[in-house]
C-alpha positions in Angstrom: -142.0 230.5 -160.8 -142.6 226.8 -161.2 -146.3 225.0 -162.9 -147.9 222.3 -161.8 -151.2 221.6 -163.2 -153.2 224.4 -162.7 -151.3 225.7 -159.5 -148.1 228.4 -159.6 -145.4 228.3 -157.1 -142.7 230.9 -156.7 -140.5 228.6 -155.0 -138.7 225.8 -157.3 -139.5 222.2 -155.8 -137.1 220.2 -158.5 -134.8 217.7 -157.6 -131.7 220.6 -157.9 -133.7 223.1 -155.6 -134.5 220.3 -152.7 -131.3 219.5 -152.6 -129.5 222.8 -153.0 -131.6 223.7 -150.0 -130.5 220.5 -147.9 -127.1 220.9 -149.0 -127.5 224.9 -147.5 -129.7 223.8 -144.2 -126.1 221.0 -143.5 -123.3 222.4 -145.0 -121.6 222.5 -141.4 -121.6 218.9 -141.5 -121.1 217.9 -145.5 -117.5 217.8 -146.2 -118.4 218.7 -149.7 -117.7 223.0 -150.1 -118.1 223.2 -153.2 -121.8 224.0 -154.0 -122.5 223.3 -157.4 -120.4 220.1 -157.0 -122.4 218.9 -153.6 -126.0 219.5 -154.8 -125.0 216.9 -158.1 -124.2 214.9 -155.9 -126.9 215.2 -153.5 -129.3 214.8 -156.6 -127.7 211.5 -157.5 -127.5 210.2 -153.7 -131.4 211.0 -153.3 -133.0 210.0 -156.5 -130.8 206.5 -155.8 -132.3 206.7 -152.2 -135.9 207.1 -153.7 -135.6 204.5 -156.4 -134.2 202.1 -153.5 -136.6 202.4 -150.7 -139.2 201.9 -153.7 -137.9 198.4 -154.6 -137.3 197.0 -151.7 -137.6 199.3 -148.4 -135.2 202.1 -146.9 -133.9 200.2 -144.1 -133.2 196.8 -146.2 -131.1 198.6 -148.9 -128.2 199.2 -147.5 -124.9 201.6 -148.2 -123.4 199.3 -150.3 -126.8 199.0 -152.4 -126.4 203.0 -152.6 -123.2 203.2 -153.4 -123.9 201.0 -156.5 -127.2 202.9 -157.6 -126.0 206.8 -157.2 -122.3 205.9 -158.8 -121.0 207.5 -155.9 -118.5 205.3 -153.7 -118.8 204.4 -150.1 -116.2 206.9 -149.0 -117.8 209.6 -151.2 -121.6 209.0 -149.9 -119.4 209.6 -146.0 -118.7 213.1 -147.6 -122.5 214.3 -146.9 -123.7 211.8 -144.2 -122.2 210.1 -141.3 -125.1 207.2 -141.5 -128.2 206.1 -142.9 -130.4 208.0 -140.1 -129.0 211.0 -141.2 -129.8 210.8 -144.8 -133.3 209.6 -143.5 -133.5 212.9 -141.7 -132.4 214.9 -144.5 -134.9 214.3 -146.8 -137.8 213.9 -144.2 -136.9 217.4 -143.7 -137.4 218.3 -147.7 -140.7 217.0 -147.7 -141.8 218.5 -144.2 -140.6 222.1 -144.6 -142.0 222.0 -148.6 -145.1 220.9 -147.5 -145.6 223.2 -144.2 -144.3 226.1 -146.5 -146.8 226.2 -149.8 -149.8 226.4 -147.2 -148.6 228.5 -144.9 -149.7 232.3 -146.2 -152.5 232.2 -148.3 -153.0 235.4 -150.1 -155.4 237.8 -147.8 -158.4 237.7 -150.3 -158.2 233.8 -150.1 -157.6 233.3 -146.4 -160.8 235.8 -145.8 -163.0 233.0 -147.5 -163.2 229.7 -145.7 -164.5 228.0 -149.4 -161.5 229.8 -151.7 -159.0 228.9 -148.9 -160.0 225.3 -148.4 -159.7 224.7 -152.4 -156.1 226.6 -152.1 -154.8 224.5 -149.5 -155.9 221.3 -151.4 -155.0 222.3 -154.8 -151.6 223.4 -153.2 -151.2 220.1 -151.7 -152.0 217.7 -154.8 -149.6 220.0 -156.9 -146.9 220.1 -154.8 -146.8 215.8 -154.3 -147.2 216.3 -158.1 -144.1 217.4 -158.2 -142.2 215.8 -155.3 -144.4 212.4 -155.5 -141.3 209.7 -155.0 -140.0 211.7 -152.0 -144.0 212.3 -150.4 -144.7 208.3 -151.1 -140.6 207.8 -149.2 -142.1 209.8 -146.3 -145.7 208.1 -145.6 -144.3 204.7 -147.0 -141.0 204.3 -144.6 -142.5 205.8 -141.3 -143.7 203.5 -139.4 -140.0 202.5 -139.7 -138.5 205.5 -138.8 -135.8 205.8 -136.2 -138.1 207.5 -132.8 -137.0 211.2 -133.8 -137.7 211.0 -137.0 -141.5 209.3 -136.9 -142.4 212.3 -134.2 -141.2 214.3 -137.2 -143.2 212.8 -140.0 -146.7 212.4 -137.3 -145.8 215.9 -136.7 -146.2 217.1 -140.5 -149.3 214.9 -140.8 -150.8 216.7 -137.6 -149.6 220.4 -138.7 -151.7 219.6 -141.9 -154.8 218.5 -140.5 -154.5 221.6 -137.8 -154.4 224.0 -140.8 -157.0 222.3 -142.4 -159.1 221.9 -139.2 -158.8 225.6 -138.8 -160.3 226.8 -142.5 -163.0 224.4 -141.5 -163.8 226.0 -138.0 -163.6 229.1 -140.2 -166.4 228.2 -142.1 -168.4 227.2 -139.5 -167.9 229.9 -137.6 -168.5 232.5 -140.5 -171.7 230.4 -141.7 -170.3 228.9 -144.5 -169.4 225.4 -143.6 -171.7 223.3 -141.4 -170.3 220.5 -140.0 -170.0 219.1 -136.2 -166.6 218.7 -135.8 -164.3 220.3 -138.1 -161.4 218.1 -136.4 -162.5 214.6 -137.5 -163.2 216.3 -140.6 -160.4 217.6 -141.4 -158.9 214.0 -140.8 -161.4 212.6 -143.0 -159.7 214.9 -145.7 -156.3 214.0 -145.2 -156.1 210.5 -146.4 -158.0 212.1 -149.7 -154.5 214.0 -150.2 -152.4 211.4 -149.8 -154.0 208.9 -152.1 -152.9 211.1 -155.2 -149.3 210.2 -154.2 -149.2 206.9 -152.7 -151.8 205.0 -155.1 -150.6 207.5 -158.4 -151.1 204.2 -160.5 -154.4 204.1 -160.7 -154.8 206.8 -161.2 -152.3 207.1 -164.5 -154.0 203.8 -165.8 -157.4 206.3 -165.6 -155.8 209.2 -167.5 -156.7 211.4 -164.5 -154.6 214.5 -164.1 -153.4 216.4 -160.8 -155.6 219.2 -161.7 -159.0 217.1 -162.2 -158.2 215.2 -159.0 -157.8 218.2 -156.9 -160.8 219.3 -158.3 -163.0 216.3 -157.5 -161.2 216.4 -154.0 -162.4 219.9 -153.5 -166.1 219.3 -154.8 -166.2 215.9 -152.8 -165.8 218.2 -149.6 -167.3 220.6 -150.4 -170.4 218.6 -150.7 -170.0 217.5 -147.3 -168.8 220.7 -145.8 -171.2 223.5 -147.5 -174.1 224.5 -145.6 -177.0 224.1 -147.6 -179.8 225.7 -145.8 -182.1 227.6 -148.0 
């Protein structure tokens, strides 16, 4: 079981786990067999690819820049993918599937209250880009640069997000809790509030604000928007 802030996950969403899990989902393709060897590797190649696409942009670093920053050479990074597309895809697919995964079953007491369920999603979501914040910033930062399959990829993540948060809202409404007009545009009105935690994390460090106090305010922020407050 792995912490963040205030929020337990029994899956493991470390560098080692991601990759162990990407090395499993394209081990027909890695030329690597040995595990325990490949996922080091894999590690070294995507915390490089992170740090890179940070400084100066995915598509301007290039394999020889890679190469140089993972300590792997440029027959060795061939080992695992046959070109930078592929790599892209690989670790789009590590953020997609973690993020579609720690929302998708709520625990039955939680998903029977639209207010406890809306908290869980969003509480979920800032923890998890907590832990994973260089490869969710990767994801949102390079995608308007992303290769056509990849971008309907990444829009599709953004979308299944919204839908799930979408449907706790029409939920609410329809159960009397929530009152709100249109719990689509809502639920797009929430999304960006998720994603600032990751892609402006700065200032939020320079304000000493932890994960689990901006979750918080996220959730009371909406909630003051969303409750219905007829006496």
């Amino acid at each position: 079981m792995q912490q963040a802030t205030d929020v337990h996950f029994d899956t493991d969403y470390s560098n080692i786990a991601l990759c162990k899990r990407m090395y499993r989902r394209h081990v027909a393709t890695i030329k690597v067999q040995k595990e325990a060897v490949a996922v080091t590797n894999l590690v070294r190649i995507c915390e490089a690819t992170l740090k890179l696409a940070n400084e100066k942009g995915f598509h301007a670093a290039s394999l020889r820049d890679l190469s140089r920053v993972s300590g792997i050479s440029m027959g060795g990074l061939y080992a695992y993918f046959d070109n930078k597309n592929t790599l892209l895809t690989m670790i789009l697919e590590a953020v997609t599937s973690s993020a579609m995964e720690i929302i998708a079953e709520p625990p039955p007491a939680i998903a029977q209250d639209p207010r406890q369920h809306l908290r869980w999603l969003i509480e979920r979501h800032v923890a998890l880009t907590e832990i994973m914040q260089p490869w969710f910033v990767f994801a949102f930062m390079e995608a308007k640069s992303f290769p056509p399959a990849s971008r309907r990829t990444a829009v599709e993540s953004e979308a299944a997000t919204e839908t799930a948060i979408a449907r706790i809202l029409q939920n609410g409404v329809s159960t009397g809790v929530f009152r709100i007009e249109d719990p689509s545009l809502t639920a797009a009105l929430v999304k960006p509030l998720l994603q600032d935690w990751y892609v402006k994390r700065g200032k939020y460090r320079k304000r000493k604000i932890p994960a689990s106090a901006y979750a918080r305010a996220v959730c009371e922020f909406v909630e003051t928007g969303v409750l219905d407050q007829t006496p």
